[in-house]
N, C-alpha and C positions, 0 to 999 in steps of 0.2 A: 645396647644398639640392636640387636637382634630379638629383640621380646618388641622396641620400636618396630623393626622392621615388618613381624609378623603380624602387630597388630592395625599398620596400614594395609601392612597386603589385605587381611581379614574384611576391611572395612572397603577396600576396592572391590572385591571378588563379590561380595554381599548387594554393592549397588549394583553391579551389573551383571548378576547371575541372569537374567533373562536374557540378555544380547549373546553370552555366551553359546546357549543354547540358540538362539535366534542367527546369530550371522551365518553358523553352517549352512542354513537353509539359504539364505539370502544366495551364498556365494557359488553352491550347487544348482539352485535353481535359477539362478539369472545368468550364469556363465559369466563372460567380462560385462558385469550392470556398472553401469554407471553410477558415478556417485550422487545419496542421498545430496540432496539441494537443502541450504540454510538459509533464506532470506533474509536480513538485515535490512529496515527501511531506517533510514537515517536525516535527521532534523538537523544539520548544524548549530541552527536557534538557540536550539534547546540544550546544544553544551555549551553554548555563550556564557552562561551567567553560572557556571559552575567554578566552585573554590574549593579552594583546599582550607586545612583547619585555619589559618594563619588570615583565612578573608582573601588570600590570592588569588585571581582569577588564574583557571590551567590550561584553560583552550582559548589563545588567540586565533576566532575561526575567520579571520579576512586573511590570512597567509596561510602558503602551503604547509609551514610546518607545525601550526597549530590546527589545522584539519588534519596530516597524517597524525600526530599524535592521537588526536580524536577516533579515528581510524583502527588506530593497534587498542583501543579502548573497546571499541566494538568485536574486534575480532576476536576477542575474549572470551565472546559465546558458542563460536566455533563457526561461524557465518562463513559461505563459500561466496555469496553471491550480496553484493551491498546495493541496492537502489536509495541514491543521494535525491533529497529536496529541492527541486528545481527553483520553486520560488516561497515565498515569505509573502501569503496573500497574493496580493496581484505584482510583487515588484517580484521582477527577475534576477536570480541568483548570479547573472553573468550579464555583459551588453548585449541587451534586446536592443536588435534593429526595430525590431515589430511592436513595442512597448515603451517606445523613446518620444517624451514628448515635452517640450522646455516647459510648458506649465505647469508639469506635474512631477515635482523630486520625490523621490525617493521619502518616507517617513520615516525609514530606517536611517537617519540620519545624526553620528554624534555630535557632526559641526554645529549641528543650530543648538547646542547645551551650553552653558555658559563653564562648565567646570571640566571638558576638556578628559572623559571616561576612557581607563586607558585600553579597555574590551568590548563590555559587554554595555548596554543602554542602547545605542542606537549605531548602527553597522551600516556599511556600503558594499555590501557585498558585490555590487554590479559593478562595483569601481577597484575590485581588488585584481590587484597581479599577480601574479599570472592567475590566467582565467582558473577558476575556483572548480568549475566543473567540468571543465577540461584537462588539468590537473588530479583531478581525483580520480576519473577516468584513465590516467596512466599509469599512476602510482598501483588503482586496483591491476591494471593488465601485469605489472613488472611482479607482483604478488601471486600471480595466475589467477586471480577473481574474476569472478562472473562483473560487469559494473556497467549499473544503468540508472534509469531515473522514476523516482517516486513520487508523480503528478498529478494533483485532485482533481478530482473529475471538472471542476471549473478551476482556473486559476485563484478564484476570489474565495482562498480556505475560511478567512475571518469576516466578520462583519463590520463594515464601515468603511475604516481609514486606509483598506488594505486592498479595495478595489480597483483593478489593475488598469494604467492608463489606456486602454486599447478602449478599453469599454466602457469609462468615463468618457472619451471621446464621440461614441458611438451610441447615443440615447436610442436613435430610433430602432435601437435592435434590443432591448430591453425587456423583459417579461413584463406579462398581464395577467394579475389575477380573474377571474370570472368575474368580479364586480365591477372591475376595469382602473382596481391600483395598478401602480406601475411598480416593479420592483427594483429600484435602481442599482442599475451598474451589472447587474446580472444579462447577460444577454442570450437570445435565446437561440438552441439548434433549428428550428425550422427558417433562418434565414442565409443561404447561401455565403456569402460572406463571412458569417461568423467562423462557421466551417475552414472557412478558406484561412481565415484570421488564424486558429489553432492548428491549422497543418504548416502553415509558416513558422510558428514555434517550434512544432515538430522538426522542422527542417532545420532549424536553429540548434537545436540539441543532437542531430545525425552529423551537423556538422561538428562538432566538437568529438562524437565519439560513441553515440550513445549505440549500443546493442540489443539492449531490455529499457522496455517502456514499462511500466507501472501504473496504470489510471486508477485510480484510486480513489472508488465513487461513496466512501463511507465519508471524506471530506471534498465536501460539495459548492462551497459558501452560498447554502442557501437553496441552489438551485431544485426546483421538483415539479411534478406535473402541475402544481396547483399555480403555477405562474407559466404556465403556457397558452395561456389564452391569447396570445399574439393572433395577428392578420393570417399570416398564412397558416394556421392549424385550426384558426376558424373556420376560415373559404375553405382548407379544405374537405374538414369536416362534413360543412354544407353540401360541399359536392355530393360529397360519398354518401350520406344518407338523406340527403334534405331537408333536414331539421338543424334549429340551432342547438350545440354542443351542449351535454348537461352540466349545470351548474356547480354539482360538485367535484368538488378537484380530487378526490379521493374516488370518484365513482370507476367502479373495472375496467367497465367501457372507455372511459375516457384515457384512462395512463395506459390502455392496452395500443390504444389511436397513437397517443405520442411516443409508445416504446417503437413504434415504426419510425421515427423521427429520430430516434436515439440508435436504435439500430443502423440507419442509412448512416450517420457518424461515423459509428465505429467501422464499417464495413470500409467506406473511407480514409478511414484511417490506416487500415489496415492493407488497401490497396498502396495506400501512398508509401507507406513502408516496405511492400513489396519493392516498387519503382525506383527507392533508393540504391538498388544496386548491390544490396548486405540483405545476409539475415539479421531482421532485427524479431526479437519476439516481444511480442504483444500482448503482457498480461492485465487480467483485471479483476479489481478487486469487488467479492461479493459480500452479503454479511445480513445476520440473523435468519439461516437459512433455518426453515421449520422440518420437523420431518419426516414429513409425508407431502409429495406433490399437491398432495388433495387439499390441501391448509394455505391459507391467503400468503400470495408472496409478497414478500415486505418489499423486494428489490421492485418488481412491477410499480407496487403503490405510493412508493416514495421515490426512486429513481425510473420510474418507467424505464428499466434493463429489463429485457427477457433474455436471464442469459443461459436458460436451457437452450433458445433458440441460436446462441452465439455459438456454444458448444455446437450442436448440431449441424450447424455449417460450416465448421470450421474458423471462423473467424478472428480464434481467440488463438492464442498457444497454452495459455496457462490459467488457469482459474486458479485465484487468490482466495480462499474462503477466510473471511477475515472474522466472522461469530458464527455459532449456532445458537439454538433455540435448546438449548442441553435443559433437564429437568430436574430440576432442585434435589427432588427425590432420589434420584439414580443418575448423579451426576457423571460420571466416566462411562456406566452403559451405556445411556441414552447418545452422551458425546460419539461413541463408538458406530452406533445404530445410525443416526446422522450420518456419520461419515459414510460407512457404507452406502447408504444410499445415495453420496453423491458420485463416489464411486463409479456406481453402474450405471446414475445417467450420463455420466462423462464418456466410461463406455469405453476409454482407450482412447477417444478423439482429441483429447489434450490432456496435457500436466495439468496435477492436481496439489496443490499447497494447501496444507491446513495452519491452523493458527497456535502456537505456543507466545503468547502474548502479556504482558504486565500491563497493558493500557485496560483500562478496564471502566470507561465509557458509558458500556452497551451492559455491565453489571454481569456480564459471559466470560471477562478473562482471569488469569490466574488467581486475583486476591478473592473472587468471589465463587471459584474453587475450592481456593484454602479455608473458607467459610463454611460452605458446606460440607465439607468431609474432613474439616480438622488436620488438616498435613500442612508443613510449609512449603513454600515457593519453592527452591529445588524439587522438593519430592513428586509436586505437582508438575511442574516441569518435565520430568522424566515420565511421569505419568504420559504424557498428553504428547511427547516426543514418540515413547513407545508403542500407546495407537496407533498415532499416524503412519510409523513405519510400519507394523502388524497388518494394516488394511492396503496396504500399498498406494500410499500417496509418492508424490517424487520428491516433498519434502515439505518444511516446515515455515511458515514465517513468523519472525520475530517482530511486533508494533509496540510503539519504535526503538529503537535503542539508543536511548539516553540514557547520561551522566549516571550510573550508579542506581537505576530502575532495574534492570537484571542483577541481581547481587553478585557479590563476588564466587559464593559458591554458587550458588544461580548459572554462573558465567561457565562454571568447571564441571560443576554435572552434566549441561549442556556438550560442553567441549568433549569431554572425555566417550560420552554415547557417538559424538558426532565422528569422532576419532577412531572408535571403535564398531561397537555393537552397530551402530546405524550409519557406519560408512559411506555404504551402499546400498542402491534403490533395492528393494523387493520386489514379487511379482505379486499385485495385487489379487487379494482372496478370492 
């Protein structure tokens, strides 16, 4: 028992000899800092169809107690702060007043199956009791968690089926490519309405609970400058320089014109959430940030966000950096270098989250890590934990945490830094 004993201890003290040395600093130089932040963005979906060896499905997620199970699965990784999935495409994860329309049910539906699925296939979440995201929202507060919501920058995450009744409804507010396709179901920010359309959801989610917003503009369904060629970013284009708008949808000029469109949004948004009466914070999500200003921004050319500009006015509370542009070659330097530099454009004007991530999409997160430098998922994990905390981020975000995508040691390397060494925030370099 005692050669046991000492060879865990050995094997603990070994992973975490840098925190060791690292928390003294932490806890002298910040005086009472506040604790490092975990983020958790969380897909119920996506533990639907998980089993156990036997083919059991383990999360009934239309009831409370198969989402807090789901819940103490997440918590696994040491997450303080969970942002839940508001919706599944465009159908709402609770009863939308704002997205209720008799012609259009729900897809997520297992009655229209003929065999009667006793989970996962097709879900009502908008029909489930007690309300699902108002409940999750309680259960986190009775935990002491951070709990808010993890919302794509358009409701419409997938392509098709998943196009959410508001904006089936609403053709005439639908994007225009330059050539003058329409891109259906996608509706577009330059028309007042729409606006007005998503701050009503917003206000739908304040009502149940929410304290942290999440926009979350890596899932888009679709949406980007290249379909903004609507009436009003035409006119007003015209106005402002007298010529028609140039044709390509990627040209600077052009996504810099509608990132004013996208900004008036968010500022928007951001007012309406003052007016609720709560603090609520307002984060949002960035990604493939390059590193150096001077290098074409991905977020401009694909989501016309300028969220240097967000930063700078305050706007935001939190910047979610969800990739970088990390170099194959000198993959943890460059990661490091990146960071830094967002760092000091942030400048102290908002929290800063970086990415410890198993989605791996964008070919930036963990597994393509463990590629280039040969370590497994834990090790890499702690890696990319220990920058963040080193550079002085306020913490880390996890994309997403599903069924068994963080491994079990995965889950406990994470926990034990987050428990420990990385507690609490640092003062950044």
């Amino acid at each position: 028992m005692g050669k046991r004993f000492l060879s865990v201890k050995i094997v603990g003290l070994a992973r975490t000899v840098w925190g060791l040395a690292l928390i003294g600093v932490c806890v002298l130089g910040a005086g009472a800092a506040e604790r490092f932040e975990a983020v958790a963005l969380v897909d119920s979906l996506d533990f639907a169809a998980s089993k156990d060896k036997a083919g059991r499905f383990l999360f009934d997620t239309e009831t409370p107690a198969g989402n807090r199970a789901l819940l103490e699965h997440v918590l696994e990784t040491g997450a303080n702060t969970i942002l839940w999935r508001n919706c599944a495409g465009g159908t709402m994860r609770y009863l939308s007043e704002e997205t209720r329309l008799p012609w259009v049910e729900s897809p997520l539906d297992k009655r229209r199956l003929p065999d009667s699925r006793p989970v996962y296939g097709w879900l009502r979440y908008y029909q489930s009791e007690p309300d699902i995201i108002r409940d999750i929202f309680g259960f986190c507060k009775e935990k002491g968690l951070n709990a808010g919501i993890h919302w794509p920058f358009e409701e419409t995450h997938w392509h098709s089926w998943t196009i959410g009744p508001w904006n089936l409804d609403h053709p005439q507010y639908w994007g225009v490519s330059a050539d003058g396709q329409i891109w259906s179901g996608r509706c577009s920010l330059a028309y007042p309405e729409v606006v007005a359309h998503k701050l009503r959801l917003v206000d739908e989610l304040l009502e149940r609970g929410m304290d942290h917003l999440f926009v979350d503009t890596v899932r888009n369904g679709g949406w980007s400058p290249l379909d903004e060629y609507v009436r009003p970013e035409v006119e007003r284009w015209r106005r402002k320089y007298g010529t028609e708008p140039p044709q390509d949808g990627r040209d600077p000029r052009w996504c810099a014109f509608v990132a004013e469109t996208t900004h008036a949004y968010l500022v928007a948004l951001r007012r309406h959430l003052n007016a609720s009466g709560r603090k609520v914070r307002l984060m949002l999500g960035v990604f493939e940030i390059a590193p150096s200003a001077d290098q074409p921004d991905f977020m401009l050319i694909t989501r016309s966000i300028d969220w240097r500009r967000l930063v700078r006015e305050g706007v935001i509370d939190t910047l979610v950096v969800m990739t970088v542009k990390w170099d194959t070659a000198r993959p943890f330097e460059s990661t490091r270098e990146i960071y830094r530099n967002i760092m000091e454009t942030c400048g102290g004007r908002c929290e800063v989250l970086f990415p410890v991530s198993m989605y791996n999409f964008s070919k930036k997160g963990i597994p393509s890590y463990q590629e280039a430098v040969k370590l497994s998922a834990p090790e890499v994990a702690e890696k990319l934990l220990k920058i963040a905390w080193e550079e002085g981020a306020d913490g880390i975000c996890m994309e997403c945490v599903d069924y068994e995508n963080y491994s079990a040691e995965t889950r406990a390397v994470l926990r034990t830094a987050l428990d420990g060494a990385c507690r609490l925030k640092r003062e950044a370099r």
